[in-house]
C-alpha positions as CSV (number, residue, x, y, z in Angstrom):
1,X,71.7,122.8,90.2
2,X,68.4,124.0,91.6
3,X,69.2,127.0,90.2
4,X,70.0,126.3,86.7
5,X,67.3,124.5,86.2
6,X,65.1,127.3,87.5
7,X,67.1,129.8,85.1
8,X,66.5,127.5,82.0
9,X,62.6,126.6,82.6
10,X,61.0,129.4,84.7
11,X,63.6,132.6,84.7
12,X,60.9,134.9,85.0
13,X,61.2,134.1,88.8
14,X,64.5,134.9,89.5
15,X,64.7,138.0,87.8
16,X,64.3,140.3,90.5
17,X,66.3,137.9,92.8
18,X,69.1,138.3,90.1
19,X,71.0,141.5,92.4
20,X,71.8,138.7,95.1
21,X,72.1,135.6,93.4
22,X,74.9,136.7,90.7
23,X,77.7,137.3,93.1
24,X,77.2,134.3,94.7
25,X,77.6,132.2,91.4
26,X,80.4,134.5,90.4
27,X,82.0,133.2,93.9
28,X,81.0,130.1,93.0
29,X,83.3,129.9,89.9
30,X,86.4,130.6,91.6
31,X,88.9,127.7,92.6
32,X,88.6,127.0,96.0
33,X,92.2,125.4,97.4
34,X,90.7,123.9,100.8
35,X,88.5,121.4,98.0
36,X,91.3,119.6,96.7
37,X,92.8,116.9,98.2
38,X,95.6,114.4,97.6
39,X,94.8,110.9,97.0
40,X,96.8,108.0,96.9
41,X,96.4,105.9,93.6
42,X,99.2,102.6,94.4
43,X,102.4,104.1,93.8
44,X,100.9,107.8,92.6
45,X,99.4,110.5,94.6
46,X,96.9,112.7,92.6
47,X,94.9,116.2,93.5
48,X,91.5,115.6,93.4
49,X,88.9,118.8,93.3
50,X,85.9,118.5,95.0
51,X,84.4,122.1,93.8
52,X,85.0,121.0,89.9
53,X,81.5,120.2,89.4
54,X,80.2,123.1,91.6
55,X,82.3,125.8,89.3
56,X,81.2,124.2,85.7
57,X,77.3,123.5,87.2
58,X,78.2,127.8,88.0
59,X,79.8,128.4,84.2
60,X,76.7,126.3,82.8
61,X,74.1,129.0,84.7
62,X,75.9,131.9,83.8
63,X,75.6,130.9,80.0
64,X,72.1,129.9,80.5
65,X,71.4,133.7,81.6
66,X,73.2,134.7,78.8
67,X,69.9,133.3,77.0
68,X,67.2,134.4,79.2
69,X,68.2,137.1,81.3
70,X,70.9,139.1,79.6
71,X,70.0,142.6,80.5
72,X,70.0,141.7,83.9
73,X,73.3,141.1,84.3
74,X,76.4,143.2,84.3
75,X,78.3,142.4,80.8
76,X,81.8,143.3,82.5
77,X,81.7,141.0,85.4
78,X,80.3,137.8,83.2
79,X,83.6,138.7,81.1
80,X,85.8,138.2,83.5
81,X,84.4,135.2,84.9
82,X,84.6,133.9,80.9
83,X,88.8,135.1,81.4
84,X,89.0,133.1,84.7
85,X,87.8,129.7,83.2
86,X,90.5,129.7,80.4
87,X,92.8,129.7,83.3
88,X,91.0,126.8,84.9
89,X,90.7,122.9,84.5
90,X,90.4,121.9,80.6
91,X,86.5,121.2,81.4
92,X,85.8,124.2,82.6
93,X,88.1,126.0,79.4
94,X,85.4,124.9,77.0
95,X,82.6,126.3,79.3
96,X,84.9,129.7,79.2
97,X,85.6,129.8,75.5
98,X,81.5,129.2,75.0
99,X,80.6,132.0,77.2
100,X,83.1,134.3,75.7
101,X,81.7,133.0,71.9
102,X,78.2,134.1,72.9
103,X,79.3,137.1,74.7
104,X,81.1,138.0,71.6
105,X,77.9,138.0,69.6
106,X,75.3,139.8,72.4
107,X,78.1,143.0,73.4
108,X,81.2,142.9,71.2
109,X,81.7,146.3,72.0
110,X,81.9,145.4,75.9
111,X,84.4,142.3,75.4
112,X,86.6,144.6,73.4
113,X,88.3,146.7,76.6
114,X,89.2,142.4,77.9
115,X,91.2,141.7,74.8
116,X,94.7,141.7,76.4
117,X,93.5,139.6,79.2
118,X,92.0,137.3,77.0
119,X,95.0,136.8,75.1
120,X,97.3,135.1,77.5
121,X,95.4,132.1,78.8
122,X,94.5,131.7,74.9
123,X,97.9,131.6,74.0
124,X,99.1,128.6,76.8
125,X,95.5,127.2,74.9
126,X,97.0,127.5,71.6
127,X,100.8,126.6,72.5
128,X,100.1,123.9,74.2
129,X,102.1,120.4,73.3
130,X,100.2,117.2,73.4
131,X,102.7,114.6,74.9
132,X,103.9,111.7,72.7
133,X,102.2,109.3,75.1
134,X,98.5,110.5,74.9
135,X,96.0,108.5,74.7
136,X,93.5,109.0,72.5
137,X,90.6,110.4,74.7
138,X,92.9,112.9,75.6
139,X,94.6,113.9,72.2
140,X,90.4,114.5,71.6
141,X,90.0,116.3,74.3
142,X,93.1,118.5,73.9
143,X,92.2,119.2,69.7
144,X,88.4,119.6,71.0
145,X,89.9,122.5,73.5
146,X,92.2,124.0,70.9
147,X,89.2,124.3,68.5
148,X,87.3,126.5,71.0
149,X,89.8,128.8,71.5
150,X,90.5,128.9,67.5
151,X,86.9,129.7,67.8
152,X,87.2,132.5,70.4
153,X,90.1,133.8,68.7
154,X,88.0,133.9,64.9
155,X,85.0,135.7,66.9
156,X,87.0,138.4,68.8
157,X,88.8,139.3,65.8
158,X,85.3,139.8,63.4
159,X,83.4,141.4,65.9
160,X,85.6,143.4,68.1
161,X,88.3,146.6,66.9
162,X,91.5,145.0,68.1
163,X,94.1,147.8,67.1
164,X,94.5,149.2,70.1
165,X,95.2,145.8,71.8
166,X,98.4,144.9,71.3
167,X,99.1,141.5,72.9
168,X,95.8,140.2,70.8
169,X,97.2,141.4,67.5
170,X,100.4,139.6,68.4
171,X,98.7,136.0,69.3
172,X,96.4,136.8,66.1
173,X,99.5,137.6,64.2
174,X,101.1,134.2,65.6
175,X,98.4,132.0,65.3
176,X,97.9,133.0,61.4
177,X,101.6,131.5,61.4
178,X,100.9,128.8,63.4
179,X,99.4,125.3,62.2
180,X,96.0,126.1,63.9
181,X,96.5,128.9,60.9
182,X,93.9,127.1,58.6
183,X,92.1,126.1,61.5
184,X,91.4,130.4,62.1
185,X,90.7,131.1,58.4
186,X,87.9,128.5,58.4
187,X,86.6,129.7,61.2
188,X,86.8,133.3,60.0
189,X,84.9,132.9,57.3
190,X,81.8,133.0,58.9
191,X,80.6,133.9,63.0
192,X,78.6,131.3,62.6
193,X,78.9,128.2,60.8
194,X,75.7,125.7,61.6
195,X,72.9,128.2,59.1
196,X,71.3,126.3,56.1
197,X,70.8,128.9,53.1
198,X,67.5,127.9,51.4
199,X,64.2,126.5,52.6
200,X,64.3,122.6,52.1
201,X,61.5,120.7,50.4
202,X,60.3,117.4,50.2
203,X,61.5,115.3,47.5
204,X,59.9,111.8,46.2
205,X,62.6,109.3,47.4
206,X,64.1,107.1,48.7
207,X,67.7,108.4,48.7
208,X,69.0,104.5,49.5
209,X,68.4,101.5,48.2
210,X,67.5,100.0,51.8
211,X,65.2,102.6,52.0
212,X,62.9,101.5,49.5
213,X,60.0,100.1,51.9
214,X,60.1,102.2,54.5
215,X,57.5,104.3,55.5
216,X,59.5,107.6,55.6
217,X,59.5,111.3,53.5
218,X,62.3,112.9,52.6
219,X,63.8,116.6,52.5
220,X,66.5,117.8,50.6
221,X,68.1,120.7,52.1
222,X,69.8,123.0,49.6
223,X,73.0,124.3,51.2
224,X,74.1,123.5,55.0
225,X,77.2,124.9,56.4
226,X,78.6,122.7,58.9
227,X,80.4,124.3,62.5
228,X,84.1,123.2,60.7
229,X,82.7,125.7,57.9
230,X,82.2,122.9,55.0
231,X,79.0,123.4,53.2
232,X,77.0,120.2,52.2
233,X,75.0,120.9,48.9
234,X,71.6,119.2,48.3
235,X,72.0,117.0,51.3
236,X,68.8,114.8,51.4
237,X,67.4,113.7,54.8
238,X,64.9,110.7,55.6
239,X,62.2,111.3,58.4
240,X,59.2,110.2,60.2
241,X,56.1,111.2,61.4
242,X,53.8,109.5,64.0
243,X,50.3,110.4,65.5
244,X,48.7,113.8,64.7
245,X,49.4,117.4,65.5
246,X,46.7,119.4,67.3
247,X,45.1,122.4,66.5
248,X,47.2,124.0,68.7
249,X,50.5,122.5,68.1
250,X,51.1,121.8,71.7
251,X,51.4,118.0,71.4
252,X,54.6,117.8,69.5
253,X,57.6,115.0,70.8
254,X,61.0,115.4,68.9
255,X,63.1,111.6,68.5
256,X,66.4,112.4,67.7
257,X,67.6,109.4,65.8
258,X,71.5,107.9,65.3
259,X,72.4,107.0,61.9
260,X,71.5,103.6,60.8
261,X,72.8,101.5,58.4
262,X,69.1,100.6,57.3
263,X,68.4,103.8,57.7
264,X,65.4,102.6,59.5
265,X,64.0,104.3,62.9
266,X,60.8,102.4,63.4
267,X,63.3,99.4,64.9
268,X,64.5,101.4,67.3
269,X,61.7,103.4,68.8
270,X,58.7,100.7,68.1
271,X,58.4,99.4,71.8
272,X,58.3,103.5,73.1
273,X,56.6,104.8,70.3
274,X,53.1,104.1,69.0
275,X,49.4,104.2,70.2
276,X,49.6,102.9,73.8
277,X,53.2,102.8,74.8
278,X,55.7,105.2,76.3
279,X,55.6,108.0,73.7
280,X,51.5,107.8,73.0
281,X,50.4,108.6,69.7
282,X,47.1,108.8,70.3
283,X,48.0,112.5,72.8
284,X,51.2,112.8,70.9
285,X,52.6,114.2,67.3
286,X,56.0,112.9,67.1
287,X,57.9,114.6,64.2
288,X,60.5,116.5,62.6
289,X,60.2,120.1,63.8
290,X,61.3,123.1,61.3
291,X,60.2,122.1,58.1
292,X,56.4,121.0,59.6
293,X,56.4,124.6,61.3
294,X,56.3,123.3,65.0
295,X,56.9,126.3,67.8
296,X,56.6,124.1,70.8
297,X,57.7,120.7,72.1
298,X,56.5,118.7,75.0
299,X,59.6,116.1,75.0
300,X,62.6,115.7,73.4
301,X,64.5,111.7,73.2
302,X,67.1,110.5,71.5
303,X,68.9,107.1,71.6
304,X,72.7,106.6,70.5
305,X,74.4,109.7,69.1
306,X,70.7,111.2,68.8
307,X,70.7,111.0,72.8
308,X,73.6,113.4,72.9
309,X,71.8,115.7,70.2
310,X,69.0,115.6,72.8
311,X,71.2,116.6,75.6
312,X,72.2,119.6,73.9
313,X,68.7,121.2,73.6
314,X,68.4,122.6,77.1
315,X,70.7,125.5,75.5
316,X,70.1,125.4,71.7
317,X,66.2,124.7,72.0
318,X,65.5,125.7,75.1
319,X,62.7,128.5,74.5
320,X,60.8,125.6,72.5
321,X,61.0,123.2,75.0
């Protein structure tokens, strides 16, 4: 952990290190037999691994790298450890079919020569049966997994030449038949499907009829293409501003906020927000980032489903931060 959080907020010091930390963390994503153990659950016995954390905290910093210190690292090697989590837990999958995603987009030309041994752990992704006794979480889980390796499939196949790979053409040619088929053709569509096309601009407002007395503005954003590759068209969005942005923009707090049905924030975030309190407006400019040109941000919160947006800005914000 110590060093992923080094990677993410001061990489420039392990840089040079980078020769003989790598193949430890490689190491460190392999499955280690003598950390699992059986334990008795009543009348069950299940396998419990004790390294499963270790190897997806490994998978997290090797994606983080991706990001700040890709031509350090040796593209091959990072490949293969993207193969050897699709052959791991379903957590750890994921964390695989992101790696090879990003991969994918940095050195499709270096992924290319992997193709057949990406193919089979993608297929026992993609064939996979649900049972008819799932619960929920894990039918979620299991569609959620099955999405990212629709995904890793859809990026291979734009970015990489795959006619000299025979057992990808044949999963590609049986997934096309398959009912992930309109799954792949949404996702093909595009590499990338979370761009907006057009600048937004601030409209007058308010877009709902609770909204009428709030102290909010308003942008409308003009075309958004969503990750499932749907577009919204003129989708208008409330925010808020607080405090004041300093002449050097280095004052900025983002609040990510869950959908209301007032669509009110204030109610939420008064007792940590405000001259005084947690989140001081009086140091702090606490805003809506893109459209008021922010390059930097001191803190990012959220609460609710905006506190899992929050989480996700170590990797999707993390140069800002």
């Amino acid at each position: 952990m110590a060093l992923h959080a080094t990677v993410y907020n001061r990489p420039e010091l392990v840089q040079e290190h980078l020769n003989s930390l790598l193949p430890k963390l490689y190491q460190t994503t392999v499955v280690r037999e003598d950390l699992k153990r059986k334990v008795a659950m009543g009348p069950f016995t299940v396998i419990t691994d004790d390294g499963l954390d270790l190897r997806k905290n490994a998978f997290e910093t090797l994606f983080t790298l991706l990001e700040t210190c890709f031509g350090e690292m040796h593209v091959a090697d990072v490949v293969r450890c993207g193969v050897q989590a699709l052959h791991d837990d379903d957590s750890v999958k994921l964390l695989g079919c992101l790696m090879l995603v990003r991969l994918t987009d940095l050195a499709a030309q270096q992924v290319t020569p992997f193709l057949n041994e990406i193919s089979a752990p993608l297929r026992t992704i993609l064939t996979r049966k649900i049972r008819d006794n799932a619960t929920k979480q894990e039918v979620e889980k299991a569609n959620e997994l099955t999405y990212a390796a629709v995904r890793v499939l859809a990026h291979l196949t734009a970015a990489c030449e795959i006619s000299a790979y025979p057992d990808f053409c044949e999963l590609l040619a049986q997934t096309q038949q398959s009912p992930h088929a309109a799954l792949l053709t949404k996702l093909s569509s595009s590499t990338i499907h979370d761009d907006m096309t057009g600048a937004p601009f601030e409209i007058a407002g308010p877009t709902s009829p609770f909204a009428v007395n709030l102290d909010q503005r308003y942008l409308l954003l003009p075309e958004f293409t969503l990750e499932s590759g749907e577009c919204l068209t003129n989708a208008p969005i409330a925010f808020q501003t607080w405090g004041k942005l300093n002449a050097e923009g280095t004052n900025a707090v983002l609040v990510c906020h869950a959908i209301s049905g007032n669509a009110l924030a204030t109610v939420w975030w008064d007792s940590l927000v405000g001259p005084g309190r947690v989140i001081d407006t009086n140091k702090f400019f606490v805003h809506v980032l893109d459209y008021l040109g922010i390059q930097q941000l001191v803190l990012v919160i959220g609460g609710s489903m905006g506190g899992m947006l929050s989480l996700e800005w170590p990797i999707l914000g993390y140069r800002m931060v």
